[in-house]
N, C-alpha and C positions, 0 to 999 in steps of 0.2 A: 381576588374574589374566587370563590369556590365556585367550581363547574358542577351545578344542581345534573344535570343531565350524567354527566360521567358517573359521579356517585350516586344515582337512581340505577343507571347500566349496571354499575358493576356489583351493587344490593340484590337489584330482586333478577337480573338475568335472563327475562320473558319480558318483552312488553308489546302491544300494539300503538297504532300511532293512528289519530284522529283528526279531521279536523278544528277540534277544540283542545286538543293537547293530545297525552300518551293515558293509557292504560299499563301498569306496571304489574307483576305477579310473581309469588313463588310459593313454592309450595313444600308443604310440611306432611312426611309418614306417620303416622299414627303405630304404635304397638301392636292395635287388634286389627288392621286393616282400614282402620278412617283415614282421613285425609285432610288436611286445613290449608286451604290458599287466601296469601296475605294478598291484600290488591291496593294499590295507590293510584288514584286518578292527579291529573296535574294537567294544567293548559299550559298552553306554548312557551311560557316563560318560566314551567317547572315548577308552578307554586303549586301546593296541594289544594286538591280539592276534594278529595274526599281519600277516607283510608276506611278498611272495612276487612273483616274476616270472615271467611266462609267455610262452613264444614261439611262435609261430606261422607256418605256410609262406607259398608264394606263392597257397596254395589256398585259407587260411585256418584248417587244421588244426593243432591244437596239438601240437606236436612237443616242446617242454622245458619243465620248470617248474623253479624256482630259489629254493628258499625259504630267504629272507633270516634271517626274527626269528620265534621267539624262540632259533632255532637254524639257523646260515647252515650248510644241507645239499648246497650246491654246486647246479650244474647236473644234471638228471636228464632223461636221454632219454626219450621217452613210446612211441617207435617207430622202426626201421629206413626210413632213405632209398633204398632200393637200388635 
């Protein structure tokens, strides 16, 4: 059987740990200064339970989130750029 835990470590390389499982993260540079962190949530026996993308400015404000699993809800703005 595959160790869900070791190949979550050795994927996203940040996680925290909960009492209902781990928070997992990594994060991705942008060209103009954004930012995207992938996030996997999973309880204690590693099964996902949520997966989601977050984007970020040049400022480091979180400006979209993108939740993939268990229901891909699109891109959703968090605030106006104007």
């Amino acid at each position: 059987m595959v160790d869900k835990r070791k190949l979550n470590e050795k994927k996203f390389k940040n996680w925290e740990e909960f009492e209902w499982g781990r928070r997992y993260w990594y994060e991705v540079e942008g060209k103009l200064g954004w930012k995207a962190r992938y996030v996997k949530e999973v309880d204690i026996n590693e099964n996902t339970l949520r997966f989601y993308q977050e984007i970020y400015d040049n400022d480091g404000r979180q400006i979209e989130v993108h939740h993939k699993y268990p229901i891909d809800e699109g891109h959703i703005r968090l605030k106006d750029k104007t």
